[in-house]
C-alpha positions in Angstrom: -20.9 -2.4 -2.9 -17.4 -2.4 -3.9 -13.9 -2.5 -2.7 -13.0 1.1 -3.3 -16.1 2.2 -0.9 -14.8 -0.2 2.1 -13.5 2.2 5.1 -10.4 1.6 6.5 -10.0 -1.1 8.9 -13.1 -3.4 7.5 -12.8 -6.5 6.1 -15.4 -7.7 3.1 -15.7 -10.9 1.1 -14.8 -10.5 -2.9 -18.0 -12.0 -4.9 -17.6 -10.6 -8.1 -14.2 -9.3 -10.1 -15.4 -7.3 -13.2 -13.4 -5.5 -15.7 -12.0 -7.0 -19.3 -9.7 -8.9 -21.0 -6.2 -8.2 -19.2 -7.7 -6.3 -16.6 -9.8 -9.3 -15.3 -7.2 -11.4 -15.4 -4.6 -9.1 -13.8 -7.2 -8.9 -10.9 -7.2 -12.8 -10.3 -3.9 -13.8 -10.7 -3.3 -11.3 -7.9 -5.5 -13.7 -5.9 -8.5 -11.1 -6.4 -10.9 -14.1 -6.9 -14.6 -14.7 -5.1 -15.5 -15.9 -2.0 -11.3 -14.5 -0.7 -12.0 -12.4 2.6 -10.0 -8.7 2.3 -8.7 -5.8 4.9 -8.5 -2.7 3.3 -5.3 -1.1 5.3 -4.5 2.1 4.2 -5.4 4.6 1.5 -3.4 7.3 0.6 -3.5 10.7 1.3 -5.6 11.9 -2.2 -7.8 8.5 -2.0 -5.7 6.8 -4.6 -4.3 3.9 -4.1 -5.4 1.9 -1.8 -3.7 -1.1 0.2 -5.5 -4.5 1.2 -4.6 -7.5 2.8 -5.7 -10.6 1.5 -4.1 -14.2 1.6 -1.2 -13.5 4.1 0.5 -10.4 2.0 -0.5 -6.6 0.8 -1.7 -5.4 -2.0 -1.8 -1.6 -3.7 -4.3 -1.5 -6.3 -6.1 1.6 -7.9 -8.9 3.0 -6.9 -10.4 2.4 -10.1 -9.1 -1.2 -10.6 -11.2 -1.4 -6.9 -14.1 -0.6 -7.9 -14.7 -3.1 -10.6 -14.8 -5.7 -7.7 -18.1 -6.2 -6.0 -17.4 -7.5 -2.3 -20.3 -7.9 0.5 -19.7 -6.7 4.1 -18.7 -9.5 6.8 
């Protein structure tokens, strides 16, 4: 499963960040790394983006950037 398919409201545990090159490393030094528990909050009104809490603060990340993380249910 993946972030971008997580309802509103859940929370799910990051275990895998895909994507390349900059994109990967764009995701984790926005604290997207495994085993970091996540809320998504909101998404907006055409499905794109969407807004997570992780780590104490928000985050708005595309809906395509979301699916290259793999996260498991809690």
């Amino acid at each position: 499963m993946t972030l971008d398919q997580i309802a509103v409201g859940e929370e799910a545990r990051i275990t895998k960040v895909g994507g390349e090159g900059e994109l990967r490393c764009r995701l984790l030094d926005m604290g997207l790394i495994p085993k970091t528990i996540v809320k998504v909050r909101k998404v907006a009104p055409m499905g794109d983006p969407i807004e997570i809490h992780l780590r104490g603060y928000e985050l708005t990340i595309r809906k395509e950037d979301a699916g290259k993380i793999e996260v498991s249910q809690l």
